[in-house]
C-alpha positions as CSV (number, residue, x, y, z in Angstrom):
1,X,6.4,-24.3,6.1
2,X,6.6,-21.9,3.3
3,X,10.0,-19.5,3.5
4,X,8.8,-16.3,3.0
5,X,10.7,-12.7,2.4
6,X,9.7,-9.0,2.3
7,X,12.4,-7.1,1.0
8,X,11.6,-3.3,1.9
9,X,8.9,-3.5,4.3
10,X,9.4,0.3,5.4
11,X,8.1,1.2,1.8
12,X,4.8,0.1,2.9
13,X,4.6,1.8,6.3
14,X,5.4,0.9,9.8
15,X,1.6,1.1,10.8
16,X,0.6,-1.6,8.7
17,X,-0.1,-4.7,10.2
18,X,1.6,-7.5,8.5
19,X,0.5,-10.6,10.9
20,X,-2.0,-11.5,8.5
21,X,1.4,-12.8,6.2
22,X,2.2,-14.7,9.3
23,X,-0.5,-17.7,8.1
24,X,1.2,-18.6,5.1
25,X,4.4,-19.4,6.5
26,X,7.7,-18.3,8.4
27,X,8.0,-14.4,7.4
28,X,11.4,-13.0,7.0
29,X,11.1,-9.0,6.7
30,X,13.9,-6.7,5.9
31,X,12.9,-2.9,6.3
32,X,15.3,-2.2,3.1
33,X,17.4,-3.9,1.0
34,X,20.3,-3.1,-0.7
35,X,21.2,-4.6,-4.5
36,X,24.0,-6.7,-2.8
37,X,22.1,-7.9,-0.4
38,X,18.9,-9.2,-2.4
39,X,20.3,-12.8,-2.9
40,X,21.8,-13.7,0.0
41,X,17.9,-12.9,1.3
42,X,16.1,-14.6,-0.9
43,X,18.5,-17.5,-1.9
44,X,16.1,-19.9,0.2
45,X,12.8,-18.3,-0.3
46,X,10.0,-20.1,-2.3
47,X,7.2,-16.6,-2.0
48,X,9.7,-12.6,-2.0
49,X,7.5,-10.0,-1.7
50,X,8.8,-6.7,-2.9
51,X,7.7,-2.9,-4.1
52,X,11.0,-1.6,-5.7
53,X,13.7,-3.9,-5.2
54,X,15.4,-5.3,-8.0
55,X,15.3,-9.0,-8.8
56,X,17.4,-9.8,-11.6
57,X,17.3,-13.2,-14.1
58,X,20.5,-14.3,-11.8
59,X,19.0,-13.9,-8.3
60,X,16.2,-15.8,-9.7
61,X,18.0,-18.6,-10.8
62,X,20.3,-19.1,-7.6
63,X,17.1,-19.1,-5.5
64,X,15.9,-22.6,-6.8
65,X,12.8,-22.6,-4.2
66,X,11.4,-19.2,-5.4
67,X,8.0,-19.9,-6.8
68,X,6.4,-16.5,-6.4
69,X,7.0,-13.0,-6.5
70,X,4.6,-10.5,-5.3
71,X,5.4,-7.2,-6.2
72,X,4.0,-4.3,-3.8
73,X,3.2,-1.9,-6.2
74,X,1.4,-2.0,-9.9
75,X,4.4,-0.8,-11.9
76,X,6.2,-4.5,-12.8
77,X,10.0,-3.1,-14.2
78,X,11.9,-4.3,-11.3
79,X,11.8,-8.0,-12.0
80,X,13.0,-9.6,-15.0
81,X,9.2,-10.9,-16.1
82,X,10.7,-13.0,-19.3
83,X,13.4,-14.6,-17.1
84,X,10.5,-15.4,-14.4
85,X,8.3,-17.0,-16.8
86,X,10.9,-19.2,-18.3
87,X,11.8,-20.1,-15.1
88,X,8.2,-20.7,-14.2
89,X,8.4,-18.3,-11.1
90,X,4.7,-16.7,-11.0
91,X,4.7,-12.6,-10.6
92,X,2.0,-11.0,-9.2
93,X,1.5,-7.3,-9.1
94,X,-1.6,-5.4,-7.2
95,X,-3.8,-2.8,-9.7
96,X,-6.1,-0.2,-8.6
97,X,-5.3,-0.2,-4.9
98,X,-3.6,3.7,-5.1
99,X,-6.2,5.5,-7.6
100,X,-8.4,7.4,-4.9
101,X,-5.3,8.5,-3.0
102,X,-3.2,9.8,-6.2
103,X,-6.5,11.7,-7.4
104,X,-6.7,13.4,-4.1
105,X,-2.9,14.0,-4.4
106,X,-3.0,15.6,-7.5
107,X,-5.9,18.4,-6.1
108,X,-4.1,18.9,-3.2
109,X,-0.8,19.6,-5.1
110,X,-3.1,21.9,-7.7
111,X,-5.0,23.8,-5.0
112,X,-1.6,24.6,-3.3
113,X,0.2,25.9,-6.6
114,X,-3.0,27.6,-7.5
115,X,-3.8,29.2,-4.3
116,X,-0.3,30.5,-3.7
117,X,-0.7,28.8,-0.2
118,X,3.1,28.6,0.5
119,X,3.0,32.4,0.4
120,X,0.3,33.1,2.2
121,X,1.1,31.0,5.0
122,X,4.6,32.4,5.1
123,X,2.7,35.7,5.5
124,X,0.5,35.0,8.4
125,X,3.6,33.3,10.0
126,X,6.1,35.9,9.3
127,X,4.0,38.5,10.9
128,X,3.8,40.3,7.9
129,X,-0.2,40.4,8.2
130,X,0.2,41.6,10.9
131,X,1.8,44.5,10.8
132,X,-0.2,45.3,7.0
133,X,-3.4,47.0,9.0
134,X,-5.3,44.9,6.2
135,X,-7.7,42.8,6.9
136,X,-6.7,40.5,4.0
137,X,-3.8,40.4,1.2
138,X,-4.4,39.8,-2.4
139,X,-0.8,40.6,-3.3
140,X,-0.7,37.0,-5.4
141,X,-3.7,36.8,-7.4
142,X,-4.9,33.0,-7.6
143,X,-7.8,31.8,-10.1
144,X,-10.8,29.1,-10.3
145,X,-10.2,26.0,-11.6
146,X,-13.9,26.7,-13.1
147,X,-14.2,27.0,-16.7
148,X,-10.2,26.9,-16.9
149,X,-8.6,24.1,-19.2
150,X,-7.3,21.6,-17.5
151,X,-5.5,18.9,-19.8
152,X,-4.6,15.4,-18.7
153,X,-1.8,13.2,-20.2
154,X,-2.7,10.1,-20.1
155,X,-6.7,9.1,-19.9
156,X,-6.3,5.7,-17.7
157,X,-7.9,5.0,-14.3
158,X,-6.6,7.4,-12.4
159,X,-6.8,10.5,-15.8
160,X,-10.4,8.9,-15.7
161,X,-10.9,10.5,-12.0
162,X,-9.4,13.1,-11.9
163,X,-11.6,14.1,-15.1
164,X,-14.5,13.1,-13.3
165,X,-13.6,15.7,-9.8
166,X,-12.0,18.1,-12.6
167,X,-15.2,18.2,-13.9
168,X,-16.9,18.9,-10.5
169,X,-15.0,21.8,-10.2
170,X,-16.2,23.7,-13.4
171,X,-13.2,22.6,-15.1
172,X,-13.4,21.9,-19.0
173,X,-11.2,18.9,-19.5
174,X,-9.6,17.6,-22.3
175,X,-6.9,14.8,-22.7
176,X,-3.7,13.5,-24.8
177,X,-3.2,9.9,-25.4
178,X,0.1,8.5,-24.6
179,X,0.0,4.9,-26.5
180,X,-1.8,6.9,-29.5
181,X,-4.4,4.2,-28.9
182,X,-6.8,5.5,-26.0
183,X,-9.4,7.6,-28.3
184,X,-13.0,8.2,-28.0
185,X,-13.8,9.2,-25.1
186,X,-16.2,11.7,-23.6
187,X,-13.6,14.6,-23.5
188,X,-11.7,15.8,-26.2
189,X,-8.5,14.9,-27.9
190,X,-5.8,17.5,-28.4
191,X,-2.5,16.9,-29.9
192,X,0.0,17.4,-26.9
193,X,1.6,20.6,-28.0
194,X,-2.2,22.0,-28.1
195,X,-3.0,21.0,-25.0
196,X,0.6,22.7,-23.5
197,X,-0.3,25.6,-25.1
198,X,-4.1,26.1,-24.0
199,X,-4.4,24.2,-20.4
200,X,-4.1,26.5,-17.5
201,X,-3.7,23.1,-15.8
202,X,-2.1,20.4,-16.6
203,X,-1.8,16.8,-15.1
204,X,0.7,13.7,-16.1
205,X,-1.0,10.3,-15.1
206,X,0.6,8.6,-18.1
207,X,3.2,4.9,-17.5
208,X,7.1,5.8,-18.4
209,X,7.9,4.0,-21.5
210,X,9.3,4.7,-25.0
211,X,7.0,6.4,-26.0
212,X,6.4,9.0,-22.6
213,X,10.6,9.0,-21.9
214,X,11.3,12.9,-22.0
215,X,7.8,13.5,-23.1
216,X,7.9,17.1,-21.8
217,X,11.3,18.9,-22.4
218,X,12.8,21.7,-23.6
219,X,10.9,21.6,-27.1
220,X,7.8,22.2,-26.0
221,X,7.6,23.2,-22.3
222,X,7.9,26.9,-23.5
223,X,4.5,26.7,-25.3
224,X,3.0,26.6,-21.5
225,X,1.3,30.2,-20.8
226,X,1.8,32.2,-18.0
227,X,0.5,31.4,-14.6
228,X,-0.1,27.0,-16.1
229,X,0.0,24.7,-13.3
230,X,1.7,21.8,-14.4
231,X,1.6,18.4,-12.2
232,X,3.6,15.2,-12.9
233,X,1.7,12.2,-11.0
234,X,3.2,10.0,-13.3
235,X,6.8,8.9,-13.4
236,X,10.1,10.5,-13.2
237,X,11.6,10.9,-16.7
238,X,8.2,12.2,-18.3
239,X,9.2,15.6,-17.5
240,X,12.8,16.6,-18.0
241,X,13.9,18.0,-14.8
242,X,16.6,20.0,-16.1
243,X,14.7,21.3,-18.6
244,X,11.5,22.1,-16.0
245,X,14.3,23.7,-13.8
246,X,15.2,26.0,-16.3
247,X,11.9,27.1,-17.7
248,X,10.6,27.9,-13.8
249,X,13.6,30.4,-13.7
250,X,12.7,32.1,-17.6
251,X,9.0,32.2,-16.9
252,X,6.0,31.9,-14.0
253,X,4.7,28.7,-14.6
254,X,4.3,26.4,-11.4
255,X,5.0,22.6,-10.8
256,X,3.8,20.0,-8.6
257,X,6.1,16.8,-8.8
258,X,5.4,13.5,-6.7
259,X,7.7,11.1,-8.9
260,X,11.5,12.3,-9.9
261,X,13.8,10.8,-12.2
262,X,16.0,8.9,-9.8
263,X,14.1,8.6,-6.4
264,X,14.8,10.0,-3.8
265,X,16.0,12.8,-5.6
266,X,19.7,13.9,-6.3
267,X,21.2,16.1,-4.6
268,X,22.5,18.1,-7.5
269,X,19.3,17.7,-9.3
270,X,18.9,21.1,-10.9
271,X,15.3,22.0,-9.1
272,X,16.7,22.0,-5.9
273,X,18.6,25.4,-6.9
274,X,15.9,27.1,-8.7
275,X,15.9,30.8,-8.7
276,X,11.6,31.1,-7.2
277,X,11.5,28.0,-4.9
278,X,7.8,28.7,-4.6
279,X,6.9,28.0,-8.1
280,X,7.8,24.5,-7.4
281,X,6.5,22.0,-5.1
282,X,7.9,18.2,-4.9
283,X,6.6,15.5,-2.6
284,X,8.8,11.9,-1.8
285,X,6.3,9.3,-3.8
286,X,3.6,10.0,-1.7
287,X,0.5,10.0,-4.1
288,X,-0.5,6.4,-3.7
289,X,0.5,6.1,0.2
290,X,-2.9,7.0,2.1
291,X,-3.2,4.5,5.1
292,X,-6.6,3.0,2.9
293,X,-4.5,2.9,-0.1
294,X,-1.7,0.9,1.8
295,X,-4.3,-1.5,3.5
296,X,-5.3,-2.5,0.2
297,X,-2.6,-2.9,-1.2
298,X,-2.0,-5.6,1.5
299,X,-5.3,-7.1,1.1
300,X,-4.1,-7.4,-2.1
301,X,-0.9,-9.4,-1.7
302,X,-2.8,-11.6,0.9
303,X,-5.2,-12.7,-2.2
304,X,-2.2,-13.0,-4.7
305,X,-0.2,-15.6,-2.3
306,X,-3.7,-17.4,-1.0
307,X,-5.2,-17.2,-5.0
308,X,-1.4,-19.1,-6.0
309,X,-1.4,-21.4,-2.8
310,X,-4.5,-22.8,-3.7
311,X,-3.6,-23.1,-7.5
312,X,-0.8,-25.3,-6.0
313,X,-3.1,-28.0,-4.6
């Protein structure tokens, strides 16, 4: 009977039914999983399943039954892939399970900046309506996204999408390439400091790597106008958080922030201490978590251990 280990099963939700794992062998879950803990669970394993916990060249090696890693995610930087393939441990990672839920993310997070909807419903709820003798309150003006710029970093799947609903919306879209590589497609290339300086939105869909590691930061985040909408669906450590922290103080420019740089975030990270909380909204990692985009991303881990089973016989 296969020995087999999820590592931080409360990352994918405690209503999601896991029995269908149950048919592949004798299932071992831990809810979370601390970095001294990892071998000591997986020490005896031949299939770990995992989303964010590390597993190092070591742990690999003194878990001599460990054939498979599936990784619960799409993002592959917490195992040692080179290690894993010299030790001829298979890694499988699920793609494209997340991308209607992080577009639908990254409206909601725009519409809410946009709309000034922290302030408004503050206003209703304070009794502040109330009491105005109005029968509405335009005291923060909000705009269309129709006709506005709305600039995406990083044109994959997901920048793909949201083009596409951007577009819906009236929106004219246009697009920076991260990898420098991603050209010719229907909407138009800017150079990134362009793009800051024109978009009244802006929207960060772009891998962390070399070349996106403190992509926005203090040199250029003061080209953004007045009033730009700027979202980071990305990764924590495109957008320098001190930096963002500071510039939301100098100017009124809004941010919408589902990834941090670490996660969960700091307590002395800088944006918790800004000087206009409601310019800035943040949000735990939620973007790819919609209960569809978890159940596939089951579905998808069921294939990856019944696609390597069956490459076994």
């Amino acid at each position: 009977m296969k020995q087999i280990v999820i590592l931080d099963a409360k990352t994918l939700g405690e209503d999601l039914d896991l029995t269908p794992l149950d048919g592949f062998g004798k299932v071992s879950t831990y809810q979370t999983t601390r970095p001294d803990e990892t071998l000591d669970r997986i020490k005896t394993a031949e299939i770990i399943i995992t989303n964010k916990v590390l597993i190092t060249a070591q742990m690999m090696e003194e878990a001599p039954q460990l054939k498979l890693i599936c990784i619960a995610a799409t993002g592959m930087n917490n195992v040692d892939l080179d290690a894993a393939k010299t030790m001829g441990i298979e890694v499988k990672n699920v793609a494209g399970y997340s991308t209607k839920s992080v577009v639908q993310h990254t409206f909601t997070m725009a519409f809410y900046l946009i709309e000034k909807m922290a302030y408004y419903d503050q206003t209703v709820k304070s009794g502040v309506w109330s009491k105005s003798g109005l029968f509405t309150d335009v005291s923060k003006p909000f705009f269309e996204i129709a006709e506005k710029k709305w600039g995406i970093i990083g044109l994959g799947t997901i920048g793909q999408e949201v083009a596409r609903v951007a577009t819906a919306f009236g929106a004219n879209v246009c697009y920076y390439s991260t990898s420098g590589e991603n050209y010719g497609q229907k909407y138009p290339h800017m150079a990134l400091e362009k793009l800051l300086q024109e978009c009244e939105i802006i929207s960060v869909h772009c891998p962390l790597n070399d070349k996106t590691q403190n992509l926005i930061n203090a040199s250029n985040l003061g080209l953004l106008k007045e009033g730009t909408v700027l979202l980071n669906l990305g990764r924590g450590g495109i957008i320098n958080e001190t930096d963002l922290a500071m510039e939301l103080d100098k100017k009124e420019i809004y941010a919408g922030l589902d990834v941090l740089m670490p996660e969960p975030i700091s307590e002395d990270n800088p944006l918790m201490y800004i000087k206009y909380p409601g310019r800035l909204l943040i949000t735990p990692h939620i973007a790819w978590a919609s209960i569809e985009a978890r159940q596939k991303l089951l579905d998808g881990i069921v294939k990856n251990i019944q696609s390597f089973l069956e490459g076994q016989k």
